[in-house]
matplotlib code that plots the C-alpha trace (Angstrom):
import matplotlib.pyplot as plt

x = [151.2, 152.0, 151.0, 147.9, 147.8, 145.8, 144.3, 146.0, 142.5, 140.2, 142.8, 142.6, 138.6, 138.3, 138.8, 138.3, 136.7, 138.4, 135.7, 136.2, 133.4, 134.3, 133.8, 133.1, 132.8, 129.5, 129.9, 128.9, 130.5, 133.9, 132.8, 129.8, 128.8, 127.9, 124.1, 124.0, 121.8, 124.0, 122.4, 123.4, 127.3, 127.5, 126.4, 129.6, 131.5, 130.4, 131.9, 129.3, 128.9, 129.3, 127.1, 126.4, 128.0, 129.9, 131.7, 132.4, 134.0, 136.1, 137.2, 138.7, 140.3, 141.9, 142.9, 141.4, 139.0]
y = [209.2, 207.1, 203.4, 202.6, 200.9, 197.7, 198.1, 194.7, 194.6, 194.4, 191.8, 189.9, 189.7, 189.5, 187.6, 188.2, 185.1, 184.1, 185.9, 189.1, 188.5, 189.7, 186.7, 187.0, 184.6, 184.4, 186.4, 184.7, 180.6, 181.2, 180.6, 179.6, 177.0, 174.5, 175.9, 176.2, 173.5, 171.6, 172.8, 176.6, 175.4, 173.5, 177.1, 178.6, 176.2, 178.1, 181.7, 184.4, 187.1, 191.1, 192.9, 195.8, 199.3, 197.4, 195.2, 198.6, 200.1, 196.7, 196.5, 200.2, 199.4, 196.3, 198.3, 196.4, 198.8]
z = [82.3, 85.0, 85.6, 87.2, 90.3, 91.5, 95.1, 97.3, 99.2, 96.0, 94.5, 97.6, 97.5, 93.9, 91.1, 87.0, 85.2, 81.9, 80.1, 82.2, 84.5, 88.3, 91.1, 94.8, 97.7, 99.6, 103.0, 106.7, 105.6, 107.6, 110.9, 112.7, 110.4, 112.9, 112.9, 109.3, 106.9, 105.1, 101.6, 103.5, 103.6, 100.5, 98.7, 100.5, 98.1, 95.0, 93.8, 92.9, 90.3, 90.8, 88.2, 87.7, 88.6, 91.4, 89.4, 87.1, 90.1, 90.7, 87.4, 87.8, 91.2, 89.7, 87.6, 84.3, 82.8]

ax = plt.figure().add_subplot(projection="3d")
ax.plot(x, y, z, "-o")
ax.set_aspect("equal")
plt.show()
């Protein structure tokens, strides 16, 4: 059988916590940020969690589950 591949693009966008969880950044903080709140930007700082079927999908285009 041959060896399963990893998509670049998810790899690019994704990342796998050390406890297996799949991590996103928040959309809309590259640009534009001049008439955001501070409290707004400072949330761009912070990765967030894919659950559910969507981070199932991930997982299998990363090639991981």
């Amino acid at each position: 059988m041959p060896k399963q591949k990893t998509r670049k693009s998810v790899s690019r966008r994704f990342k796998i916590s050390a406890g297996g969880k799949v991590m996103r950044r928040v959309a809309f903080g590259r640009h534009l940020r001049r008439n955001k709140s501070a409290a707004h930007r400072r949330r761009f700082r912070k990765s967030k969690l894919v659950t559910g079927n969507t981070a199932r999908r991930v997982k299998r285009l990363l090639a991981i589950a």
